[in-house]
N, C-alpha and C positions, 0 to 999 in steps of 0.2 A: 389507284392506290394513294393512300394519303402519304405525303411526307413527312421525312424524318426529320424529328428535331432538331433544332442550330444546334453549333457548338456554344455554349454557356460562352466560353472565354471569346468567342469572335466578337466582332463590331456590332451595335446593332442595326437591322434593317430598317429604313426608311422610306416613304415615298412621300412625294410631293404634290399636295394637295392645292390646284393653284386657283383655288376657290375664296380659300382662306389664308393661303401663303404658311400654312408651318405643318412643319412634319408630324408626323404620326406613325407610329411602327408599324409594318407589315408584321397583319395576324399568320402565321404560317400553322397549319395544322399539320400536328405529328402523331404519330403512331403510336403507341404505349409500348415499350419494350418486351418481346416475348420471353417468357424463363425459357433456361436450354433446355429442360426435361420437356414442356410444352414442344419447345420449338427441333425435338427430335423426334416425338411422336409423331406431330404434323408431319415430316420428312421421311419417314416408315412408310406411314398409312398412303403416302403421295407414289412409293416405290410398289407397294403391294399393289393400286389401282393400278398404275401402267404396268404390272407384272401381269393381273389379271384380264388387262384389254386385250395385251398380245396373244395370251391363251385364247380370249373368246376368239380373236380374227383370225387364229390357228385353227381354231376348229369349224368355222368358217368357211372357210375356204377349203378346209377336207370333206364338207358337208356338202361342197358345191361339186367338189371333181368328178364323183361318181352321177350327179347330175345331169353334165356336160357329156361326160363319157356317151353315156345311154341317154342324149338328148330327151331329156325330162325337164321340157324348159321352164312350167310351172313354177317349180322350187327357187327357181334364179332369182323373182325379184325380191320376194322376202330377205333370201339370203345377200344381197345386194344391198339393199338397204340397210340390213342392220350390219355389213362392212362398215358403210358410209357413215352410218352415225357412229361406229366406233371411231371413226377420224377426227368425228366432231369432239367426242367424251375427249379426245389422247389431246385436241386442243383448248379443250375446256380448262384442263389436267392441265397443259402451260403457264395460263393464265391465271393461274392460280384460284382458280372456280372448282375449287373438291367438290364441295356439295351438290352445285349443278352437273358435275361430267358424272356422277354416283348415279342419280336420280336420270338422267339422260340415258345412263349406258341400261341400268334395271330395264325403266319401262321398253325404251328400245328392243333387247332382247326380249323380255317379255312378247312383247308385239307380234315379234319377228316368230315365237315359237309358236303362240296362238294361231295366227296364219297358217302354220304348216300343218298343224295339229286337225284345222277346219280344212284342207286341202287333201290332207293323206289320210291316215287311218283313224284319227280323233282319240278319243281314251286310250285306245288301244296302240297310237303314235308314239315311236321313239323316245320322239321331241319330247316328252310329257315329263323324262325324268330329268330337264334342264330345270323345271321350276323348283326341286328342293337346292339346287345348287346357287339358284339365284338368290334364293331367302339367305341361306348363310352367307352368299357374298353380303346381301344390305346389313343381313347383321351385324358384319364384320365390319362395313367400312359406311355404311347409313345412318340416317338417324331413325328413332323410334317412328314419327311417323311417314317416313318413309316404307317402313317394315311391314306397318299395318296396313297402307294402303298396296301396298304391292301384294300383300296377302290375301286384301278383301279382292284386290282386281282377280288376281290367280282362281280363285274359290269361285268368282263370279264366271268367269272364262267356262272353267272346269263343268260348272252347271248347264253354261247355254249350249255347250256341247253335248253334254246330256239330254237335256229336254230336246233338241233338235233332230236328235238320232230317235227317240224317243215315241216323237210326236211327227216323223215324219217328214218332219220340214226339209233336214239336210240327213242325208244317210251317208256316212261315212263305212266305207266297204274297207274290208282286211285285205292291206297286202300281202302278198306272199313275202315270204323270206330271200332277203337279193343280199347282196353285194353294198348296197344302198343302205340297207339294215345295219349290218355290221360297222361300217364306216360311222353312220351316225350315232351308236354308242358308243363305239369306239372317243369319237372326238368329243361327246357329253361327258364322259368320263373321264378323258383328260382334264378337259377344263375342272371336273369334279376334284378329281386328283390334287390339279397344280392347287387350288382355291384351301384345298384341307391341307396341304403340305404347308401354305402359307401359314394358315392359321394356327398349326401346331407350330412349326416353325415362332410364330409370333409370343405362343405360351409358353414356349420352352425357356425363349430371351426373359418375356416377364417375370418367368419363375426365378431364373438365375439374377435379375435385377433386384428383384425384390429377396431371397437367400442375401445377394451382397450388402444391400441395403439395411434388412434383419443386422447383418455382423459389424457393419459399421457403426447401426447403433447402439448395438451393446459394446462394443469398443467403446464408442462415445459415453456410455453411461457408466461403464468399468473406469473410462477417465476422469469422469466428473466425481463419481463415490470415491476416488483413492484423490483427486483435487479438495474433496471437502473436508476430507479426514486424515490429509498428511500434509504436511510442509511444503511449499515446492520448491526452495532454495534447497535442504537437506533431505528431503526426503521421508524424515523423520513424522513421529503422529505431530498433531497436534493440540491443538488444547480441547477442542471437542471428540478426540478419538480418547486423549488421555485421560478424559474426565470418564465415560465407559471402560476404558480396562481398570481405573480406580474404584469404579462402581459393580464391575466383576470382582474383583481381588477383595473388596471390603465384604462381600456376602462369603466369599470362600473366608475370607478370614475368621467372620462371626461363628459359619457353623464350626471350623476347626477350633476355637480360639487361639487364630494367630494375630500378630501383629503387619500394618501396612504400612512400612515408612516413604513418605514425600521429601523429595529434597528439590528445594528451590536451587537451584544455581545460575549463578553472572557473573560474565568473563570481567573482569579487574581490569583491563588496560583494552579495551576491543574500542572504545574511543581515540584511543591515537594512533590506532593501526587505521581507522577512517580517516578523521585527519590527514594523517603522512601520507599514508601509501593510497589512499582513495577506494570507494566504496568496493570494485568489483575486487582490492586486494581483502579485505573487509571478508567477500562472502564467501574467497576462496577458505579464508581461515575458518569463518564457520560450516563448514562443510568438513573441513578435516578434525574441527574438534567436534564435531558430528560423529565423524566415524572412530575418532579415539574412547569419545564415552559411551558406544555402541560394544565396542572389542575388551571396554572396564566391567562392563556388568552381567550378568547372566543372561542366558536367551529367554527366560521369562521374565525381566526385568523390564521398564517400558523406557527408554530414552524420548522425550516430546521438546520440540522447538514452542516454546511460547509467544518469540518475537524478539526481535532486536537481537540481544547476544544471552538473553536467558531462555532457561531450559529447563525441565522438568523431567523426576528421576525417579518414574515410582519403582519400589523394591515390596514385593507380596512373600509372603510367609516368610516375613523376620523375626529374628529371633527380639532379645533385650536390645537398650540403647546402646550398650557396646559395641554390642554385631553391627549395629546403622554403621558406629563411629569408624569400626573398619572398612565398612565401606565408602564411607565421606572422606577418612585419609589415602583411600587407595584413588578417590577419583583428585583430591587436591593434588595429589603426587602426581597421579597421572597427567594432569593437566599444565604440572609446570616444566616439564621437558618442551623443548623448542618448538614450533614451527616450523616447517620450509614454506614460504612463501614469496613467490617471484627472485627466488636463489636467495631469500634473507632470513636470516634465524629470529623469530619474531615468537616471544616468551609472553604469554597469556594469562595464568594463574584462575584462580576464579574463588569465589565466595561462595558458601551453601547454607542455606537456612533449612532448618529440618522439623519437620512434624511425625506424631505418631496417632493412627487410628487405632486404637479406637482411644486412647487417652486423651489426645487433642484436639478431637472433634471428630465427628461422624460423616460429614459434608464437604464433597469434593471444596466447597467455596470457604470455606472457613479452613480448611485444612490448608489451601492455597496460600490464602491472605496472610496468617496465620506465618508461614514458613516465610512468605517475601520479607515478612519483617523482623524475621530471626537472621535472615540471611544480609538485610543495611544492619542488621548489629553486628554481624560476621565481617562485615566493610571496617565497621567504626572502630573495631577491634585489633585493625590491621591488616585487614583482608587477608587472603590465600589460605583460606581457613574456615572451619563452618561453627554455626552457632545449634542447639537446639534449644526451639520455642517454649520460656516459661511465662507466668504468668504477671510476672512485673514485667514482660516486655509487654505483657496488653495493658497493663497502667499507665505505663510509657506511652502508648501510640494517644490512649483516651486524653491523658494531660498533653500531650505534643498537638492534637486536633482543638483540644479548648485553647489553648497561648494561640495558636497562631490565627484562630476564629477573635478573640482579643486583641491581638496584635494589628489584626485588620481595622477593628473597631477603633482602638488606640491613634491608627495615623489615621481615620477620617476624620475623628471629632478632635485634633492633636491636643490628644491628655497626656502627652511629653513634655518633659519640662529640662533644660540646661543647668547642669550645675560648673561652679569652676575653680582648676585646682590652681592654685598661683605659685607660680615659678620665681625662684630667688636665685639671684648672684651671688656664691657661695665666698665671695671676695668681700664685696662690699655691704652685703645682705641687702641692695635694693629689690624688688620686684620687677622684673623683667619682662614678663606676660603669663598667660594662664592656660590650660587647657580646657576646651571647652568636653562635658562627659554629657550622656544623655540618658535623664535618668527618668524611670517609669511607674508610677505607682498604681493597683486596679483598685477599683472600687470594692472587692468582691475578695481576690486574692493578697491586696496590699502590695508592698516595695516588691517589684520581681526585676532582682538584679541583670542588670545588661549582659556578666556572661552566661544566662539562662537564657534572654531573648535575640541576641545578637546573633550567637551562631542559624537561631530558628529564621531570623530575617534573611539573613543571607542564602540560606539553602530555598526558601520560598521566592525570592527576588524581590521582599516586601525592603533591605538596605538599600535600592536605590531611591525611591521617595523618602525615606527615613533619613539620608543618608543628606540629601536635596534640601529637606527641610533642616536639617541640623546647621548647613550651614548655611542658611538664610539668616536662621536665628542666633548663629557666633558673630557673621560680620554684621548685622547690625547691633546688636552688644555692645561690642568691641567701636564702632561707629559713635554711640552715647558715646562712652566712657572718653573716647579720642576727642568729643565736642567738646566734652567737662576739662579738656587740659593733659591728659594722659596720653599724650601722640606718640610716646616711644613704646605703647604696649604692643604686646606681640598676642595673636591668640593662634593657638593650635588645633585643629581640628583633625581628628582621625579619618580616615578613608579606607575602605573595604577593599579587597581586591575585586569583587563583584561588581561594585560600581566602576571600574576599571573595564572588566571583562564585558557586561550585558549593559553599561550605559555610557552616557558621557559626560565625563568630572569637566572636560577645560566649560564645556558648556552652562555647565551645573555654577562651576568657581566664577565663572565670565559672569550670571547672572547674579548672584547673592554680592558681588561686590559691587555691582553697576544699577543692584536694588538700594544697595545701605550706604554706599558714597565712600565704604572701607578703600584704602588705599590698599592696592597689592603687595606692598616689602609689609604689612602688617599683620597678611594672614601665611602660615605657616599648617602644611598638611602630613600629617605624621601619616609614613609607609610602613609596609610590614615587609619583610625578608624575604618573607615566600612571593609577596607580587615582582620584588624586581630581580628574583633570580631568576624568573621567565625571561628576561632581556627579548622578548618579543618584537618586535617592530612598530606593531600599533602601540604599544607600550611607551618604546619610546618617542615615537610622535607626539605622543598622547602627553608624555613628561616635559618634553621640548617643547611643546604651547604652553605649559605651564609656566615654566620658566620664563618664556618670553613676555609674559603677563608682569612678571615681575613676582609671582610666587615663591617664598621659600620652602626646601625640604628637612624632613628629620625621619630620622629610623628610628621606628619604635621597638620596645622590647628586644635591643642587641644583643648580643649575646647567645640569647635561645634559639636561633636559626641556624641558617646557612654559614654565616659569619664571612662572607666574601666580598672582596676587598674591590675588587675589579670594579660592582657597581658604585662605590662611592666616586670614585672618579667619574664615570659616565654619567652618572643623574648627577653631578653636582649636588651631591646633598649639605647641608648644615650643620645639621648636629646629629647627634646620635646619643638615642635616649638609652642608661645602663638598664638591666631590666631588673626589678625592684628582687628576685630573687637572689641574687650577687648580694644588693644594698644592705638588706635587713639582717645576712648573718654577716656580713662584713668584718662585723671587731671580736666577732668566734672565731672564727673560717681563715683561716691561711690559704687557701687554696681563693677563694673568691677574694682576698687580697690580690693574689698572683694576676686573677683574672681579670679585674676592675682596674690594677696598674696596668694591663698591657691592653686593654681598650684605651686608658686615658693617653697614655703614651702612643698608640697608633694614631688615634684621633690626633694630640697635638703634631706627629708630624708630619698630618694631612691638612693640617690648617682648619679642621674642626670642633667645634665647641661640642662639651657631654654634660647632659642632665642626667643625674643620677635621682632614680623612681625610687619612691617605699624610704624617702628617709624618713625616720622615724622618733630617733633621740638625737642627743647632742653631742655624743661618742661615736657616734656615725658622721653625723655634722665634720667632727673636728678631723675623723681620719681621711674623708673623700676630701677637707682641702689638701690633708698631706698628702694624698696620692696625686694630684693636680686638677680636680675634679672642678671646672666651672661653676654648674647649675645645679641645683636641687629642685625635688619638690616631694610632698607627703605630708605628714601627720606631724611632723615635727612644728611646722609651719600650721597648717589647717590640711583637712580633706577638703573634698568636693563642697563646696559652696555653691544658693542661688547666688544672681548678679550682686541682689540687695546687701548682702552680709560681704560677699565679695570687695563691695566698696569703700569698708572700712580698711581693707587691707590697701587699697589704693589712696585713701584720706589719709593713713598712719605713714 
């Protein structure tokens, strides 16, 4: 027998070849591993042959007693020998030799019964009907030709016995009926017995092997058809089951003419429940808002998982858009009751964008699309709440694909250009520094104001190179103008929270000042409300390298946020820009009096300077000094300027 493969992970073998002095691996030959179904056949078929030897040598030796009995020594040695070679087959059989102890035990017997056959009665012998049992044993456990040649041998035997009796040669005379008669069909037919019992025996297993087999793989294929066409997180369809019941429900709709509403829906806060609490708290919640918008809708309703925390809501034979709407506020409502989740009440909400077939299209894919995008206007609207799809939201999506296919173009070939709005000491009216803006004109669409493209960069993550380039192009600006004699300029550059969040400003600020030779206390990076009331950690690392750079900070647009107090101490900010809405009704507005004194007043007794935005006349000018206001800047002074027109305000 050949050996069995190393272990992979052991050492490897060597031997020493001292011919040549270096080793060389020992080839070891291995066996191929047998599959278990293989390798339990083999072990059947091994238990049936020694099942079958012991019947033959059973019957054997009952074939020989009456023999002995009635000293009829002739019969002995046939049946002697094919004892003996059944010894040989049973250690054939050990050795692992089936096929030779098969073909040994066959012809053997064979042998053994032609001999008795020519010795006692011939055709008319006993012994004659061991050769149909021998055929089914080889059938059973032989191979083909094995079968044939024991068949031809048998047929041949059968013959010379014939023609011999025949012709004279050998006459084989009829015994009378003994004692010896009975005995030897007797034991023929056991062996016949045991060999058919085997063999039914073996079909019966087969049959049952192959019935379990049958059921297992239709299990297996009942598993794989409800895996291809449901969710396996929720259970739920999904988007190729959903897309067939929408294409069932829109043919019933046509012939009735009813209505099929799609409602897109996505859970509003399923991002910080990942975050916080961690993915598998995440899938327990979508699994129970699985079963809550299963228990909101009707049993002919479809609830489908689409992926992530959206889902899909088809409703068939709807009435009008009202009917939808009641059902879009029964699932909004439904959805903002609690959670239990790992013992924590965890409030969900969700957006719904909605379509109607046959009004909004005919086609599962457009009806899809179509609703996702009614459903971010449902977000942009204030979420927990649904939109239905009209047809300026498809104007919207067509001009939201051209800008931001532009916007791409715009920052590789940088057809942006810096404008700057210069900032006065509302004291002394010197110019103090400027802010840098970034302003974009198309060839094609003309001036497309920053707050049309701003918000679209940052949602796309095109504000971090945008953002990178901006202020390459402020500190070296600001670098000229600082070489020309102007070294107490300050310039201000705006910062996104995005570039906070998906990149790295200290790296971005590290480089554009160590490109343009700007000293750090000259660049100043205007924050917004909403990045530092995250007080995140990276955050503040992120602010603390700033700092240590020698960067300065400002809050822009105050007022109109959070308004908390907490982070001006922790970031160390500078100034704090008023936001031009206060400014400009200022000497109307009693109330934005109230509120411009009590930013100028908190600022002064934080040790803060405040630029007041959108000034605009000189009645605004004179009351922000009396309120105590430092800085201005606006219209009253100039707008946004290039560098070039800029430098007259710096020459003046």
């Amino acid at each position: 027998m050949a050996q069995r493969c190393p272990d992979p992970s052991a050492p490897a073998q060597y031997s020493d070849a001292t011919t040549s002095k270096r080793f060389e691996p020992v080839n070891v030959p291995c066996e191929q591993p047998i599959p278990p179904g293989q390798r339990a056949s083999r072990v059947l078929r091994d238990r049936r042959l020694v099942q079958a030897i012991w019947a033959a040598c059973i019957a054997i030796v009952a074939s020989a007693i009456p023999d002995v009995w009635s000293k009829n020594w002739r019969n002995l040695p046939p049946l002697f020998i094919g004892l003996a070679a059944m010894a040989v087959v049973l250690t054939l059989v050990r050795a692992d030799r089936r096929a030779a102890a098969v073909a040994l035990m066959v012809t053997s017997l064979m042998g053994m019964v032609g001999l008795l056959m020519w010795q006692n009665g011939g055709l008319r012998d006993t012994s004659l009907i061991t050769f149909p049992c021998l055929l089914v044993f080889t059938a059973m456990l032989g191979t083909r030709w094995l079968y044939f040649v024991l068949f031809s041998t048998m047929m041949a035997v059968v013959a010379a016995v014939l023609i011999a009796n025949l012709e004279g040669w050998h006459v084989n005379r009829v015994p009378p009926l003994s004692v010896n008669t009975f005995v030897d069909i007797v034991a023929v037919m056991f062996v016949t017995s045991v060999i058919a019992w085997l063999m039914a025996s073996d079909m019966h297993t087969a049959l049952d092997a192959v019935h379990a087999q049958n059921a297992e793989m239709a299990a297996a294929q009942q598993r794989m058809e409800i895996m291809a066409t449901h969710d396996a997180l929720t259970g739920l369809p999904n988007r190729s089951l959903a897309r067939d019941r929408f294409d069932q429900a829109a043919a019933a709709a046509h012939r009735s003419q009813h209505n099929v509403a799609m409602l897109y829906l996505d859970l509003d806060n399923f991002k910080n429940v990942n975050d916080t609490l961690g993915h598998s708290s995440g899938d327990t919640l979508l699994k129970q808002v699985s079963e809550r918008l299963s228990a909101l809708l009707r049993t002919a309703d479809t609830v489908a998982r689409l992926g992530g925390d959206e889902f899909l809501l088809l409703v068939p034979e709807v009435g009008d858009a009202s009917a939808v709407a009641e059902i879009a506020n029964k699932v909004v409502n439904g959805l903002m009751a609690p959670f239990d989740v790992m013992g924590m009440e965890i409030f969900a909400g969700c957006s719904l964008g909605i379509t109607m077939f046959p009004a909004d299209g005919t086609d599962f894919d457009s009806l899809l699309k179509k609703a996702d995008i009614a459903m971010y206007r449902a977000k942009e609207s204030g979420r927990n709440g649904f939109r239905f799809w009209d047809g300026e939201m498809n104007a919207s999506v067509v001009e939201h694909v051209e800008l931001l296919s532009a916007l791409r173009a715009a920052l590789a070939h940088r057809d942006f250009t810096l404008s700057y709005q210069p900032q006065f000491d509302l004291r002394t009216g010197r110019l103090v520094g400027a802010e840098a803006l970034i302003r974009w004109t198309h060839a094609e669409m003309g001036y497309i104001s920053p707050a049309r493209f701003i918000p679209l960069a940052e949602r796309s993550g095109l504000i971090i190179p945008i953002g990178d380039w901006v202020l390459q192009e402020a500190c070296m600006q600001a670098q000229r103008w600082r070489a020309a004699g102007w070294t107490d300029l300050t310039i201000s550059v705006n910062v996104s929270p995005v570039q906070f969040k998906r990149g790295s400003v200290e790296t971005s600020v590290a480089q554009a000042l160590a490109d343009s030779g700007l000293p750090s206390t000259n660049l100043e990076l205007e924050l917004t409300e909403s990045l530092l009331i995250q007080d995140s950690l990276a955050l503040a690392e992120s602010l603390a390298s700033l700092r240590r750079m020698g960067v300065r900070f400002a809050i822009d647009d105050f007022g109109t946020g959070y308004s908390n107090l907490a982070y001006l101490k922790r970031f160390e900010v500078e100034r704090l820009k008023i936001d031009q809405t206060f400014v400009r009704r200022l000497t109307d507005d009693v109330q934005d009096q109230a509120i411009v004194r009590a930013i100028v007043q908190m600022a002064s007794s934080l040790n803060l300077f405040t630029v007041a935005e959108g000034v605009e006349d000189a009645a605004t000018l004179a009351l922000l000094g009396d309120l105590g206001c430092q800085q201005g800047q606006g219209f009253h002074w100039s707008p946004a300027v290039p560098a070039v027109e800029f430098e007259k305000f710096l020459k003046a």
